[in-house]
C-alpha positions as CSV (number, residue, x, y, z in Angstrom):
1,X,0.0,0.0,0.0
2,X,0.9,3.7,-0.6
3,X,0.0,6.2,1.7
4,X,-2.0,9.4,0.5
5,X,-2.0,12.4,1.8
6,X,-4.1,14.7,0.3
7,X,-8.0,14.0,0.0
8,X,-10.6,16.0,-1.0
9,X,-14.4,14.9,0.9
10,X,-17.8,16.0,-0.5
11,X,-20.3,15.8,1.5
12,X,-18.0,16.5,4.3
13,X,-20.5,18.2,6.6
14,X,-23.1,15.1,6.1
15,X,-22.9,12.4,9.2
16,X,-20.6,9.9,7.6
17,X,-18.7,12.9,6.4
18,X,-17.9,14.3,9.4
19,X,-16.9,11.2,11.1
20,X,-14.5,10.5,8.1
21,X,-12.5,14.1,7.7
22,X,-11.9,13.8,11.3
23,X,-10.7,10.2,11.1
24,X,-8.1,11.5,7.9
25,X,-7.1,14.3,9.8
26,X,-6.0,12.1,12.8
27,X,-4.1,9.7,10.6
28,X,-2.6,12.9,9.1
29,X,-4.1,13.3,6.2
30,X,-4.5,16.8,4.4
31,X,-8.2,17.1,4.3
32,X,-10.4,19.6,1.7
33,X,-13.6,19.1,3.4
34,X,-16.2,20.1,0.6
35,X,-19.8,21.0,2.4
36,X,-22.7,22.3,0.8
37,X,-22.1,25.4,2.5
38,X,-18.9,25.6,0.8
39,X,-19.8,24.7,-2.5
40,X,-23.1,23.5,-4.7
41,X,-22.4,20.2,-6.2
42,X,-25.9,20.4,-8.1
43,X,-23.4,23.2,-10.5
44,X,-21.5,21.1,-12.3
45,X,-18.9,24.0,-13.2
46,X,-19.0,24.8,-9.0
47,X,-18.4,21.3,-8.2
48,X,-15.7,20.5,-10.6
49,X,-13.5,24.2,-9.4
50,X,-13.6,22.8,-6.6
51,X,-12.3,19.6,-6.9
52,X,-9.3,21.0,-9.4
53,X,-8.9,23.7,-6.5
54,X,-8.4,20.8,-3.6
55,X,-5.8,19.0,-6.3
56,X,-6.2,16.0,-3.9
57,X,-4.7,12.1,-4.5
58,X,-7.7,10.7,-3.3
59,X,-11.8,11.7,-3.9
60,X,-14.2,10.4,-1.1
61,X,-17.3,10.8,-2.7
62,X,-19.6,11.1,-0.5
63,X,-22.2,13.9,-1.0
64,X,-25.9,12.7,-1.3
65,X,-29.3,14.4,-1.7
66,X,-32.4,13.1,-1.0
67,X,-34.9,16.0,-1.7
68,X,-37.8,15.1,-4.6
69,X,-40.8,16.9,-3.5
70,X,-40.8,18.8,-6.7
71,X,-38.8,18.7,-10.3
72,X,-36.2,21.3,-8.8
73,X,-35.6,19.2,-6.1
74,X,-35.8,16.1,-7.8
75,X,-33.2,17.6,-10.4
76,X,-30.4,18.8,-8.1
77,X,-30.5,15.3,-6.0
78,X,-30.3,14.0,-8.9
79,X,-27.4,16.3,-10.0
80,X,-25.9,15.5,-6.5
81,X,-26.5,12.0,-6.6
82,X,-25.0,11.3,-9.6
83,X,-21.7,13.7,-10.3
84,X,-20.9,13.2,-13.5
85,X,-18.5,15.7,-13.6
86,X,-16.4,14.5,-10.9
87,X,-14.1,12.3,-13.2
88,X,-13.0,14.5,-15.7
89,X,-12.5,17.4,-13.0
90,X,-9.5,15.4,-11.4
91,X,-6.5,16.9,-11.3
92,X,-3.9,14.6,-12.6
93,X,-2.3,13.8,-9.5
94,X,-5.3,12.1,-8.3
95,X,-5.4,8.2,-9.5
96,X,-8.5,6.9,-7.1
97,X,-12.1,8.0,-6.0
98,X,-13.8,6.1,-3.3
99,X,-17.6,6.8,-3.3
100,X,-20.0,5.8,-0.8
101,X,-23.2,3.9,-2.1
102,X,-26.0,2.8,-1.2
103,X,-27.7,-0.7,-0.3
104,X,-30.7,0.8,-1.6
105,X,-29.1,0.8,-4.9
106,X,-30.2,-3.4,-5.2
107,X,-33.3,-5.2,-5.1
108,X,-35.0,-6.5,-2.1
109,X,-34.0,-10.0,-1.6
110,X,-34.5,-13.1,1.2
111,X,-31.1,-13.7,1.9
112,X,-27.9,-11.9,2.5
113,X,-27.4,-9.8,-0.3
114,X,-24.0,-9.9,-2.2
115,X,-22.3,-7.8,-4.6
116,X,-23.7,-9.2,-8.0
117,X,-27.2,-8.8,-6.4
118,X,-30.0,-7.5,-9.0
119,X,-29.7,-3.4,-9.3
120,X,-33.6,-2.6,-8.8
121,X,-33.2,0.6,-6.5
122,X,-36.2,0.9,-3.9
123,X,-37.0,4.8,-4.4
124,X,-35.9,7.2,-6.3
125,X,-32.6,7.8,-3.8
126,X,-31.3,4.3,-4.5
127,X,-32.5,5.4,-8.1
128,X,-29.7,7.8,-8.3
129,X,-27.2,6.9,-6.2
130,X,-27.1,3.5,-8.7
131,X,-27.1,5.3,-11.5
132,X,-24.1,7.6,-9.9
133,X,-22.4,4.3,-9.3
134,X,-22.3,3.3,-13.1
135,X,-21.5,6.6,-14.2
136,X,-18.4,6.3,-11.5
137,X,-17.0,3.0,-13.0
138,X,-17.8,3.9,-16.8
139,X,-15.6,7.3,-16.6
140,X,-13.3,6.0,-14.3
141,X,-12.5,3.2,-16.4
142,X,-12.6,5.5,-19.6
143,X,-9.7,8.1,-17.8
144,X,-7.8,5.4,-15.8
145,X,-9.0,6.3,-12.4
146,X,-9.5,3.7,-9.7
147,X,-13.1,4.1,-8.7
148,X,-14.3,1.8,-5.7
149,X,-18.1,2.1,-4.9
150,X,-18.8,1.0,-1.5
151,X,-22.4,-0.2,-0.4
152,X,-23.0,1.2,3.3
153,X,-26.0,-0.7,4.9
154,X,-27.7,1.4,7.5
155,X,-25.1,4.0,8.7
156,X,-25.9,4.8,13.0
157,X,-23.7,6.1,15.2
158,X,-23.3,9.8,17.6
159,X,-23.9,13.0,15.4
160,X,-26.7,11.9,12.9
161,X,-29.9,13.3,11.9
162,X,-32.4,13.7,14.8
163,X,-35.0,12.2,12.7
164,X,-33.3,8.8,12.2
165,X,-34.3,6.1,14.0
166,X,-31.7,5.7,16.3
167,X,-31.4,9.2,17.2
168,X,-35.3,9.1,18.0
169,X,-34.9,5.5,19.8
170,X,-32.2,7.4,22.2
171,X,-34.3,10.4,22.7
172,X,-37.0,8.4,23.7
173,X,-35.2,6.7,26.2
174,X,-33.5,10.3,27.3
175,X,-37.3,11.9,27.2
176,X,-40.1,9.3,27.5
177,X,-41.8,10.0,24.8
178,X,-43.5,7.3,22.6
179,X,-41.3,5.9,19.7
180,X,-43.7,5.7,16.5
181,X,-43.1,1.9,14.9
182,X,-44.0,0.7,11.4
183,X,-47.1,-1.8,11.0
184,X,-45.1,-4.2,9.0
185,X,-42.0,-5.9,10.2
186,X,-38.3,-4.2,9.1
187,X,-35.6,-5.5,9.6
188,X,-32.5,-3.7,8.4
189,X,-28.0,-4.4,8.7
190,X,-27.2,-1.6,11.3
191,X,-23.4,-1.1,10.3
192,X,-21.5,1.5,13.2
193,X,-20.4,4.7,11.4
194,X,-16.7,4.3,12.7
195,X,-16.7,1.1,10.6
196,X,-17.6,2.3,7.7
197,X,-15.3,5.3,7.6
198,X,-12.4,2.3,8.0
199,X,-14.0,1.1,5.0
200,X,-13.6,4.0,3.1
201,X,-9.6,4.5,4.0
202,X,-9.1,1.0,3.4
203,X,-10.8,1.2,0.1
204,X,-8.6,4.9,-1.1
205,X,-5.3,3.1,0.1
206,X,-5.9,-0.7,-1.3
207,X,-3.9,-0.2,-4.9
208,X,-4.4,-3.8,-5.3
209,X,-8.0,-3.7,-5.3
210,X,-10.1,-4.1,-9.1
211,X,-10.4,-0.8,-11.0
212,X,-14.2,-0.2,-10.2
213,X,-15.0,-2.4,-7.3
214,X,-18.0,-2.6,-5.7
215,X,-18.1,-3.7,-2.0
216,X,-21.1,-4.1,0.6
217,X,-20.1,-2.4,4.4
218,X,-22.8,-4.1,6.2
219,X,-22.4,-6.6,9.3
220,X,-24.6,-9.3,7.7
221,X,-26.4,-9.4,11.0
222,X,-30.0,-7.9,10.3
223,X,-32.2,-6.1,13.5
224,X,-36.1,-5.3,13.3
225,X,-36.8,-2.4,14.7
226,X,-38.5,-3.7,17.5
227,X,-35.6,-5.8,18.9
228,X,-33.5,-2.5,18.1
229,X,-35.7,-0.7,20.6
230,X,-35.6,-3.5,22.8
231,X,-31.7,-3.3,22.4
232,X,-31.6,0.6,23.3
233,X,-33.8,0.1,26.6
234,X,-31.4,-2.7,27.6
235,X,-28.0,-0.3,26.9
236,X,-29.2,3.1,27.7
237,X,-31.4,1.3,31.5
238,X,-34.3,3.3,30.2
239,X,-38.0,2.0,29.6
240,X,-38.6,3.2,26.3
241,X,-42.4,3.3,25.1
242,X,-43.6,2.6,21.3
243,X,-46.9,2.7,19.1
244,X,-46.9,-0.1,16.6
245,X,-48.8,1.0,13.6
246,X,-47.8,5.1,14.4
247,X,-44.9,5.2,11.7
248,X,-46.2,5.0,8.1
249,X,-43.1,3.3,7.0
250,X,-39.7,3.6,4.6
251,X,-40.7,3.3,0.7
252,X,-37.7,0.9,0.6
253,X,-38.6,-1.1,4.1
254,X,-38.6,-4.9,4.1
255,X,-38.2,-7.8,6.5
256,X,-35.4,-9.2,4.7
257,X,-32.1,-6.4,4.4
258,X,-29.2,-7.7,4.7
259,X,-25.5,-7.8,3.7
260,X,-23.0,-10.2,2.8
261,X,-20.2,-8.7,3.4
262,X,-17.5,-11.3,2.7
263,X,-15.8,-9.8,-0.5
264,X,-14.6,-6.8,1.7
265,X,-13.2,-8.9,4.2
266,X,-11.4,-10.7,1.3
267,X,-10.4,-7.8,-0.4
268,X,-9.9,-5.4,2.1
269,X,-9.1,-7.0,5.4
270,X,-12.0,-5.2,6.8
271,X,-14.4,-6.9,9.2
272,X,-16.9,-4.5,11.5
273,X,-15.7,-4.2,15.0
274,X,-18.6,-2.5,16.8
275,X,-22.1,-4.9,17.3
276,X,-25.7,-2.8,17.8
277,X,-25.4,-2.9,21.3
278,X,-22.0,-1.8,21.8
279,X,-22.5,0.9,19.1
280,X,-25.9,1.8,20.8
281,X,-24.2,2.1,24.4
282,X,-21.4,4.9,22.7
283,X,-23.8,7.0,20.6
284,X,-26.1,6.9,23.9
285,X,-22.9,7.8,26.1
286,X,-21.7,10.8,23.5
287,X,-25.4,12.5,23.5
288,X,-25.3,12.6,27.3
C-alpha cells in the first residue's frame, strides 16, 4: 500500500462525512472538506472548481441528496447524486475515487445480499445513487482512475440526523416520549459509522483492489426495529415506550435487508468491530 496524503471529501458536513475528515485528519491526512455550504455540487462548473482547486490524490465521494418533493428538487439530488463531472475534474495527481453507495441501490432479496445482487433501486434515492455508481466506474474506467463504490447498509452512530431512527430510539429513552413503529416488520443491517469510515480508508489506500470495485459495508447481522428498541432500553437502562402501527413506514422497508459482506473482508481485510449494542451504548454515552 501507498499512503496518500491529500483527500478532497464531498459531503463532508453530512454524518458519515464528518466522522470520516476527522478520522483523515488524525491519521494525518491533508483534508479539503467540501460541504454544501462551501460549494453547490448540483453546479456542475462549482463542483468540478472545486475539486481542481483541492488537487487532492484521493476523492471520497460522499455527498448525497435526497430532496424530490418537486422537479427542482428532484433535479439537483439527482445532479448530487450522480456527479458526472467529478471524473473529468481530477486533477492529474489524483489516481483513485472512493464513493459511498447505497444498499438501496439493489433489489429486495430473502437472503444476504452480495455484490452481484440485482440493481432494482427501492426509491428514487437508491435510483440515483445507482445510477451515480455506473457513471463512476464507466468514466473511471474511460480516464484510468481507480473508482471503488462501496455499499453502506444502514449508517448509526453519535452526530446523525435527529429524525433517524436511532437518534429518535435514544431520545426516547432520554425523554419518554413514545417511539412511532411501522405496522409491518423491518428489519435492516445496522453497520456503526466508525466502521464504515475504516471502509472508506481502506478502500482509497488498497492499490491492489479491481479498478471499479464494488463492495457491501454491512455486518450481515440484520435487527427489526422492534428488537433495536428493545436493544436501546437494555443499553441506555431506560424504559422506552412505542406505538406499533404510528410510523407509516420507509418506501424501501422490508423484513429481509441484509449484507453479505465477505468480498470486503477478502479484499480489504476489513471486518466490522462494533455490534448494535455496543454501538448503541457509545452513541447513547456521546449524546449525554
Amino acid at each position: 500500500m501507498r499512503t496518500r496524503s491529500r483527500a478532497a471529501v464531498t459531503g463532508a458536513g453530512g454524518f458519515v462525512g464528518r466522522h470520516l475528515v476527522a478520522r483523515l485528519r488524525s491519521d494525518g491526512w491533508d483534508v479539503t472538506p467540501l460541504t454544501r455550504a462551501a460549494v453547490d455540487l448540483a453546479d456542475p462548473g462549482a463542483g468540478a472548481a472545486a475539486v481542481r482547486a483541492a488537487d487532492p490524490d484521493v476523492v471520497f465521494s460522499l455527498a448525497a441528496g435526497r430532496a424530490k418533493g418537486s422537479p427542482a428538487e428532484r433535479a439537483a439530488t439527482t445532479a448530487v447524486n450522480t456527479s458526472p463531472w467529478l471524473v473529468d475534474a481530477l486533477p492529474d495527481r489524483c489516481r483513485v475515487v472512493v464513493r459511498l453507495g447505497s444498499s438501496t441501490e439493489y433489489a429486495a432479496g430473502p437472503a444476504p445480499l452480495a455484490e452481484d445482487a440485482a440493481l432494482r433501486p427501492r426509491g428514487f434515492f437508491g435510483a440515483t445513487k445507482a445510477a451515480g455508481s455506473l457513471l463512476l466506474q464507466a468514466a473511471a474506467a474511460e480516464r484510468g482512475v481507480r473508482a471503488a463504490v462501496l455499499r453502506a447498509f444502514q449508517v448509526y452512530g453519535p452526530g446523525d440526523h435527529p429524525t433517524r431512527l436511532v437518534p429518535v430510539v435514544l431520545d426516547a429513552a432520554r425523554t419518554g416520549a413514545a417511539v412511532p413503529l411501522p405496522a409491518r416488520v423491518s428489519r435492516r443491517d445496522w453497520v456503526w459509522v466508525g466502521d464504515v469510515v475504516d471502509a472508506c480508508v481502506r478502500a482509497a489506500l488498497a492499490d491492489d483492489l479491481p479498478p471499479g470495485q464494488v463492495l457491501n459495508v454491512g455486518t450481515g447481522v440484520q435487527t427489526a426495529t422492534e428488537e433495536l428498541v428493545a436493544t436501546a432500553a437494555r443499553v441506555t437502562g431506560r424504559p422506552i415506550a412505542t406505538v406499533p402501527g404510528a410510523h407509516p413506514g420507509r418506501e424501501w422497508d422490508t423484513d429481509c435487508w441484509v449484507s453479505d459482506p465477505r468480498l470486503a473482508r477478502e479484499l480489504l481485510g476489513w471486518t466490522p468491530t462494533v455490534d448494535l449494542a455496543e454501538g448503541l451504548a457509545r452513541t447513547w454515552a456521546a449524546g449525554r
